[in-house]
C-alpha positions as CSV (number, residue, x, y, z in Angstrom):
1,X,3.2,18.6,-17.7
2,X,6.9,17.3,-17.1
3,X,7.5,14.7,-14.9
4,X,10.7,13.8,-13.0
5,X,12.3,10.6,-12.7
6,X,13.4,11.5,-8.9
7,X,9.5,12.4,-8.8
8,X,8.1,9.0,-10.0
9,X,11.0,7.0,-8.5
10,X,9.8,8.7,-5.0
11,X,6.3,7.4,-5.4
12,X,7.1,3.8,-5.2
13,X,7.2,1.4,-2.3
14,X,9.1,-1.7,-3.9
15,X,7.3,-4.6,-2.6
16,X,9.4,-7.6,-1.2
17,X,6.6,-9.3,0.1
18,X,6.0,-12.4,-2.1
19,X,6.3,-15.8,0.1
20,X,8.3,-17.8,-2.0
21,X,11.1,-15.1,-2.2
22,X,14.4,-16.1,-0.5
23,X,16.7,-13.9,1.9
24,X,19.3,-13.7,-0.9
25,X,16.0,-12.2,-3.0
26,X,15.4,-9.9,0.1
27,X,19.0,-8.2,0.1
28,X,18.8,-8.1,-3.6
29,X,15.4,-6.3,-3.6
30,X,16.7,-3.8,-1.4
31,X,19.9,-3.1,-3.8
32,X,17.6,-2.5,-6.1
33,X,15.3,0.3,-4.0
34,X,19.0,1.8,-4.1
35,X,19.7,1.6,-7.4
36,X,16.3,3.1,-8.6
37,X,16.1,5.9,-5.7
38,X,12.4,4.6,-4.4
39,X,10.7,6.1,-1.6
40,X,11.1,2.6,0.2
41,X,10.8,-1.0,0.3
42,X,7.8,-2.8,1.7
43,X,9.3,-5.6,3.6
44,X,8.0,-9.3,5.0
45,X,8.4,-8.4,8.8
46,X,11.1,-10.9,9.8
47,X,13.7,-9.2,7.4
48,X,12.9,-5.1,9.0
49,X,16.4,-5.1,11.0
50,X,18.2,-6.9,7.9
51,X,16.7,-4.2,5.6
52,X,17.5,-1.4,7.9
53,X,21.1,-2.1,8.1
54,X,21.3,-2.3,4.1
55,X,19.5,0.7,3.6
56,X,20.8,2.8,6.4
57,X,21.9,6.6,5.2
58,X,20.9,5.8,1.5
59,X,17.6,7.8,1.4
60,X,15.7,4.2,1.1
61,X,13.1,4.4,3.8
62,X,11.9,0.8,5.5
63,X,8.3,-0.3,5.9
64,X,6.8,-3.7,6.3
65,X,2.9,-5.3,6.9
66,X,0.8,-5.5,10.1
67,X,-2.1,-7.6,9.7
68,X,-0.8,-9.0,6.3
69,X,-2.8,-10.2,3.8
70,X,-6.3,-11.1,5.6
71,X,-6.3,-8.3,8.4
72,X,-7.8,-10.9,10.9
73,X,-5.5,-10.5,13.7
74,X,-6.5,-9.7,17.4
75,X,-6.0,-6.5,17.7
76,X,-3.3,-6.7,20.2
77,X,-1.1,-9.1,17.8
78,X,-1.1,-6.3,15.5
79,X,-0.1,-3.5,18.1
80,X,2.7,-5.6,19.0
81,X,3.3,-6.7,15.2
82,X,4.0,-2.6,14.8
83,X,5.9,-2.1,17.9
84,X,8.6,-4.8,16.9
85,X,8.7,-3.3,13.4
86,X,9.3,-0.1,14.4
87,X,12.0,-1.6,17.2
88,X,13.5,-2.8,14.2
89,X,13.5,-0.2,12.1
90,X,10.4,0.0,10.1
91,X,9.2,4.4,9.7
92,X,5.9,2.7,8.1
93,X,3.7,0.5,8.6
94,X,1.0,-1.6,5.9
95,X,-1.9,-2.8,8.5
96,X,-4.8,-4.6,6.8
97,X,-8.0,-3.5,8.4
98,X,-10.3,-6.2,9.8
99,X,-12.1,-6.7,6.7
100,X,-14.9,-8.7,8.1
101,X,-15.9,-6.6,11.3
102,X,-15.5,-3.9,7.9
103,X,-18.3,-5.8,6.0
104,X,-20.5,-6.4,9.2
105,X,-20.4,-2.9,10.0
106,X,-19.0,-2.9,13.0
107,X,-17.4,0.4,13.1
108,X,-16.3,0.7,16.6
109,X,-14.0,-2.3,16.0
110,X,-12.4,-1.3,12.8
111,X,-12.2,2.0,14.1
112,X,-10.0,0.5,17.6
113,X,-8.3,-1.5,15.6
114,X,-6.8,0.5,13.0
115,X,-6.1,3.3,16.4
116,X,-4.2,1.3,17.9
117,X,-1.9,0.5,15.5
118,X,-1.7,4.4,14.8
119,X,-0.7,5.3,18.1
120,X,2.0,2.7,18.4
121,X,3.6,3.4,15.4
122,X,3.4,7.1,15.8
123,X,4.8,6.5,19.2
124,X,7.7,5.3,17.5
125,X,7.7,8.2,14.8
126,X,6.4,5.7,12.0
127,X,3.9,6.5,9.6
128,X,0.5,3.9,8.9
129,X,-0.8,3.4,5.5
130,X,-4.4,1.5,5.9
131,X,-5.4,-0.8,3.6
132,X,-9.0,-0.9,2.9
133,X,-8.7,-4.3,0.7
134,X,-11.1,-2.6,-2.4
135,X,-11.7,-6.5,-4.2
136,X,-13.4,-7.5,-1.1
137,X,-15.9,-4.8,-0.8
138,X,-17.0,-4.7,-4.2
139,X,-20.4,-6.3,-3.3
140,X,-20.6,-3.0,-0.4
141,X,-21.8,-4.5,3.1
142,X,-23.1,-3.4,6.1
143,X,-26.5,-2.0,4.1
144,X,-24.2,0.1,1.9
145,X,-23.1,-0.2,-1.4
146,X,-19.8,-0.7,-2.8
147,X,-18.5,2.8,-3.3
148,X,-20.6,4.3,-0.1
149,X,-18.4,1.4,2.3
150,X,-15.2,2.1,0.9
151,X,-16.1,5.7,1.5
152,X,-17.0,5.0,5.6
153,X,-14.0,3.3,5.8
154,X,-11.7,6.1,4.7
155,X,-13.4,8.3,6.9
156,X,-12.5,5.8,9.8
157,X,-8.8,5.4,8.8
158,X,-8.6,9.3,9.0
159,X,-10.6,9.7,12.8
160,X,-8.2,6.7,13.6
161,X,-5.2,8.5,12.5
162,X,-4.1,7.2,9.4
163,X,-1.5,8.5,7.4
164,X,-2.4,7.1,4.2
165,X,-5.2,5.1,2.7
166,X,-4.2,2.5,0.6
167,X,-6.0,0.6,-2.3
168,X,-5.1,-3.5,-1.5
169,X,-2.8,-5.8,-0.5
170,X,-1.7,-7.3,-3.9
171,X,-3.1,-10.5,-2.5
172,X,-6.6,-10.4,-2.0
173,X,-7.8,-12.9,-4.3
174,X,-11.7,-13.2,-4.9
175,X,-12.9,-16.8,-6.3
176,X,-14.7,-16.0,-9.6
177,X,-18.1,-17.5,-11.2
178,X,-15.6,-19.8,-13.2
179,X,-13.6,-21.1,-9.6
180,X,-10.6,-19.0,-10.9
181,X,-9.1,-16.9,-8.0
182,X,-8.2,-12.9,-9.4
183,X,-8.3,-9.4,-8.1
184,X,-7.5,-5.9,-9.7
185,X,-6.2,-4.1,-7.3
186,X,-5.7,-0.5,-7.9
187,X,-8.3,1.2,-9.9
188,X,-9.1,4.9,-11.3
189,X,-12.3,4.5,-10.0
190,X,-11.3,3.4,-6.5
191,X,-8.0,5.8,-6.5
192,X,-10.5,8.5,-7.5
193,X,-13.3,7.8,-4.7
194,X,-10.7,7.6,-2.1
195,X,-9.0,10.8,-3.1
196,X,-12.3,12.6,-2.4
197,X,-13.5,11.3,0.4
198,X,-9.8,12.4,2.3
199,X,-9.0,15.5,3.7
200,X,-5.6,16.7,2.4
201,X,-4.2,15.2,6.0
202,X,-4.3,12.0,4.5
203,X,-2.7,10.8,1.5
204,X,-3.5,7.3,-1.1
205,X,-1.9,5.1,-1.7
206,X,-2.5,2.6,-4.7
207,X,-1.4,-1.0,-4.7
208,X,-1.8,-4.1,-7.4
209,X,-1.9,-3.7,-11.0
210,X,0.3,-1.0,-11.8
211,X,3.4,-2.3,-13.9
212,X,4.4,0.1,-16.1
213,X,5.3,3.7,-16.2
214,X,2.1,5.1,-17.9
215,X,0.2,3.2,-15.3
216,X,2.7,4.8,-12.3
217,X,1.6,8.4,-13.8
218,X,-1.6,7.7,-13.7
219,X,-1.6,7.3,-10.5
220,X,0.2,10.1,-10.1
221,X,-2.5,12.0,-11.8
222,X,-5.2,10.6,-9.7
223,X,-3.9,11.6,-6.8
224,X,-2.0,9.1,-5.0
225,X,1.4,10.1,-3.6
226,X,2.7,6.5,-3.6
227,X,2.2,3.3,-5.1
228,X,3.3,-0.2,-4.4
229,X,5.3,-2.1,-7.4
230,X,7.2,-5.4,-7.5
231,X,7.6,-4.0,-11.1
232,X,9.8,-1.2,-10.4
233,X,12.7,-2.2,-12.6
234,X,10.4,-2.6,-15.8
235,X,8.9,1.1,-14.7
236,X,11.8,3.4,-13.8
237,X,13.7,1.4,-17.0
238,X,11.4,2.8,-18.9
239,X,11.7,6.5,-18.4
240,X,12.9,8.6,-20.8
241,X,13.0,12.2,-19.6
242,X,12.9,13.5,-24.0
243,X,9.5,11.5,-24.2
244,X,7.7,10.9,-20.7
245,X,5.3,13.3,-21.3
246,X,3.6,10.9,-24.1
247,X,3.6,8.7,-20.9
248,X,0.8,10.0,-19.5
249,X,-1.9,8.4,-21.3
250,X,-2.0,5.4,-19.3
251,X,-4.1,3.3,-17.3
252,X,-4.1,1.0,-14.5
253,X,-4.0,-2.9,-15.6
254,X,-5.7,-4.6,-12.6
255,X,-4.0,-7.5,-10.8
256,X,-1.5,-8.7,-9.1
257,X,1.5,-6.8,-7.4
């Protein structure tokens, strides 16, 4: 199989989400989406009208985060949260579900909450991806096991009206037996599961771990239509349209966006 560079390049959401990073950081990141022909950047929420001016008529679509990272918000903050971002400019959305209410089972909650962020932003003519937050449900909840809750909650992001369902945050950090905080983000297993349990109305998205261009197939393989990078440079760089096919061996790292 042959892939594309305008293929691959169209799977990525360039993250420019980090804290530390500076506005000058911001308007360089979005150069960048340019440069590489991505299918948008993922934006903090402050800088949405900033990126929509720089991106304006160059094919560079302009999402941001609702929710971001923890997904604790009231409900109503994250309604509003979307309905300033799309005011702004933003044609997608990155809410965080309410991961606790996820892990205590409380369906009815999750299932308002991610609504109502659905119908505002496709008010506005936006698009949601839902972020399930994998690394915090590894230990399943709610009387289920892992793979059985990442599964309900799919199947609520889709009755809620999700566009996507997406793998993490890149920031969802769980304290290890040592005290060390990690996470691995996207994985086949996860990208797999999620792909299954989705009608064809909804598509994945994976996020964290994937920095290179083997890894970016593989997603691609497993049946995600985007992915979020901060490592889109290193990945599109690395395409070479002679040899890509020996590409496709890869497999997704784990870690951090």
């Amino acid at each position: 199989m042959s892939y594309r560079y305008e293929d691959l390049a169209k799977m990525i959401d360039h993250s420019l989400l980090h804290p530390t990073m500076t506005d000058a950081e911001l308007e360089a990141g979005c150069q960048a989406a340019v440069k590489y022909g991505v299918a948008s950047v993922c934006i903090k929420p402050y800088y949405v009208a900033r990126a929509a001016e720089l991106l304006q008529g160059t094919g560079v679509l302009v999402g941001t985060v609702i929710g971001f990272p923890h997904g604790s918000n009231l409900t109503e903050v994250k309604r509003y949260e979307t309905e300033l971002a799309c005011r702004d400019g933003a044609v997608e959305v990155d809410m965080v579900i309410n991961i606790g209410k996820a892990i205590s089972g409380d369906w009815q909650y999750v299932l308002n909450d991610i609504q109502a962020v659905c119908d505002e932003a496709h008010k506005h003519g936006a698009k949601v991806k839902v972020i399930i937050e994998n690394d915090y449900l590894n230990q399943g909840g709610a009387g289920l096991d892992s793979d059985a809750l990442k599964q309900k909650l799919c199947q609520i992001c889709e009755a809620a009206g999700a566009d996507w369902v997406k793998t993490s945050t890149g920031f969802g950090f769980v304290k290890q037996p040592d005290g060390a905080y990690n996470y691995l983000g996207a994985t086949e297993h996860d990208l797999q599961l999620m792909r299954a349990t989705c009608s064809e109305a909804v598509e994945v998205k994976a996020a964290g771990g994937v920095r290179d261009l083997p890894g970016l197939i593989r997603v691609k393989q497993l049946g995600a239509s985007r992915c979020g990078a901060s490592a889109t440079a290193a990945i599109l760089d690395a395409y070479d349209a002679d040899n890509v096919d020996s590409a496709a061996e890869g497999k997704l790292g784990g870690g951090g966006y």
